[in-house]
C-alpha positions as CSV (number, residue, x, y, z in Angstrom):
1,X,47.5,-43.8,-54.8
2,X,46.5,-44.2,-51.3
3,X,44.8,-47.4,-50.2
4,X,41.1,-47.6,-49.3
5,X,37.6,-46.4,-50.6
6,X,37.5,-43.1,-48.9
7,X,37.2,-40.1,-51.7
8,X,39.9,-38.9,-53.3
9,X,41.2,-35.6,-52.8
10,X,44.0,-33.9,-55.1
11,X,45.9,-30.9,-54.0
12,X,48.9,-29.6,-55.7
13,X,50.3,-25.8,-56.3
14,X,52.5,-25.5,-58.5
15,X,55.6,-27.3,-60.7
16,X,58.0,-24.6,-60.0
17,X,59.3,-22.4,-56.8
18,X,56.6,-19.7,-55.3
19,X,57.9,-20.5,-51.7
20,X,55.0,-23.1,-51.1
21,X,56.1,-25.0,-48.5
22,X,54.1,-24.0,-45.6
23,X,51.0,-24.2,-47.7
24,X,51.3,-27.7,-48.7
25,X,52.6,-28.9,-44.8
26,X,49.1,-27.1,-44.0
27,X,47.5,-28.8,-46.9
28,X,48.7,-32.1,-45.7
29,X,47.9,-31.5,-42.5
30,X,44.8,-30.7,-43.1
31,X,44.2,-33.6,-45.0
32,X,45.3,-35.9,-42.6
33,X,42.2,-35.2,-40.5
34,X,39.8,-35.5,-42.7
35,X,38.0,-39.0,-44.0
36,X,39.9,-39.2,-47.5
37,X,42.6,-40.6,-49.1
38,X,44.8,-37.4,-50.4
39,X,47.1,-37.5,-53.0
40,X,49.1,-34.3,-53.1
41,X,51.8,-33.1,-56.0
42,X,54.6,-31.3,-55.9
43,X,57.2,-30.4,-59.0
44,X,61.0,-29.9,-58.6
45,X,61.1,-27.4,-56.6
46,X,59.6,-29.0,-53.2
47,X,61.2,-32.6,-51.9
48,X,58.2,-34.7,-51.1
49,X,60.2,-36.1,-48.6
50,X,60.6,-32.8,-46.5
51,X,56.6,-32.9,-46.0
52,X,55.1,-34.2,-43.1
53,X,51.5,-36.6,-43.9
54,X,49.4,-38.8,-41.9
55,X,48.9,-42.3,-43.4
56,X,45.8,-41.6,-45.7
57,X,48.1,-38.6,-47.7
58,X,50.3,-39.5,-50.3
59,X,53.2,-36.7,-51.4
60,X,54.6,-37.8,-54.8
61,X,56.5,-35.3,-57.0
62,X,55.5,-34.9,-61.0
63,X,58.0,-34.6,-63.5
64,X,56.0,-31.8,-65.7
65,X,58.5,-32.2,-68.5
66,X,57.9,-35.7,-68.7
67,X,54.4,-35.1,-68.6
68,X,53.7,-32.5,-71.6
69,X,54.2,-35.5,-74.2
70,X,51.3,-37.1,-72.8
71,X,49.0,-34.3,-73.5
72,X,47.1,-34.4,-76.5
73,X,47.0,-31.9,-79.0
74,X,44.1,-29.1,-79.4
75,X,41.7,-28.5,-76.8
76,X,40.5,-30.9,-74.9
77,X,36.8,-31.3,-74.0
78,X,35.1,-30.0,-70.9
79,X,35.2,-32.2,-67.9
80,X,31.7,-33.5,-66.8
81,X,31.0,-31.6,-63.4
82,X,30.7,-34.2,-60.4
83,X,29.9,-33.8,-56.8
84,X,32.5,-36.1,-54.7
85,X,31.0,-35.2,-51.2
């Protein structure tokens, strides 16, 4: 996670290839200017290496595979809506 007590912002687009890459440099760009902390996902089929960030965005990639054992089974119950800004 990125340092600080600045809100948190999530941005990710997808786990597999839909030629995404300009979106997400925009995304981080765009995120660099702003007073958060972003933390922004990407799945195999972007490096988060290969994206430029500013200091307060963090690119981490998510191994999706890895990730469907942790989800439990049947539906899960409706977030609580929450105004961050």
């Amino acid at each position: 996670m990125p340092e600080g007590d600045a809100p948190l912002v999530l941005a990710g687009l997808s786990s597999s290839f839909m030629n995404q890459r300009t979106q997400l440099d925009r995304i981080a760009e765009a995120l660099g200017t702003l007073p958060v902390r972003g933390l922004m996902t990407t799945g195999p089929a972007v490096d988060p290496a290969t994206i430029r960030a500013s200091g307060n965005v963090l690119i981490a990639a998510v191994d999706v595979a890895a990730l469907r054992g942790l989800r439990p089974k049947g539906r899960c119950p409706p977030a609580e809506p929450r105004r961050l800004i």
